[in-house]
N, C-alpha and C positions, 0 to 999 in steps of 0.2 A: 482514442482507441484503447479500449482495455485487454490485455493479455497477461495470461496466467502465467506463472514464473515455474520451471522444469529445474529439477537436479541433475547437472552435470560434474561427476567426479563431488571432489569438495566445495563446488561453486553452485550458484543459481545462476540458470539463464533464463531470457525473455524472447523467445522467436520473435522475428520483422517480419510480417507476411510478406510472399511474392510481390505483391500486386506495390507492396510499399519501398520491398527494397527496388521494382525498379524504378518507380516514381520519383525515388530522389535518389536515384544511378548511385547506390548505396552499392558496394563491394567489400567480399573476405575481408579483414583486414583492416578496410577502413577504420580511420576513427570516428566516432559519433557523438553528436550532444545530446541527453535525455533528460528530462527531468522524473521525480518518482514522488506520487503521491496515489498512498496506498487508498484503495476502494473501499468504501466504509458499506456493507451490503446492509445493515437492518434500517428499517425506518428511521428517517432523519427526525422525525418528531421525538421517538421515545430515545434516543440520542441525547438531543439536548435535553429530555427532563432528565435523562440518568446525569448529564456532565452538572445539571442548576443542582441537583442532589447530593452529589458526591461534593459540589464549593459547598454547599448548604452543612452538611455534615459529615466536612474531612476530617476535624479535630474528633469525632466519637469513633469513625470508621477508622481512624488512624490506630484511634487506643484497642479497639476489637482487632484490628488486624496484629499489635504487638501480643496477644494472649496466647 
């Protein structure tokens, strides 16, 4: 399930839909286990050609990026 992350005060939070807090009898307070792994939305092809580009030429991009 993917959900968007809200600002609360100085914190982010992550709503649990209804339907899931009661499915696993989740409550106020509870503790819970999550794990986080951010959603990567552009095409996964040009993805990997930007990440084989950037290993291909991180020693030139590195030196443009100190200028």
């Amino acid at each position: 399930m993917i959900q968007k992350t809200i600002q609360v005060g100085n914190s982010i939070a992550v709503i649990i839909p209804k339907k899931v807090l009661d499915e696993k009898s989740i409550k106020v307070g509870d503790a819970v286990n999550f794990s986080v792994d951010p959603v990567f939305t552009a095409d996964r092809e040009i993805h990997a050609l930007t990440q084989r580009l950037i290993k291909q030429y991180r020693s030139a991009l590195e030196e443009l990026a100190s200028r």
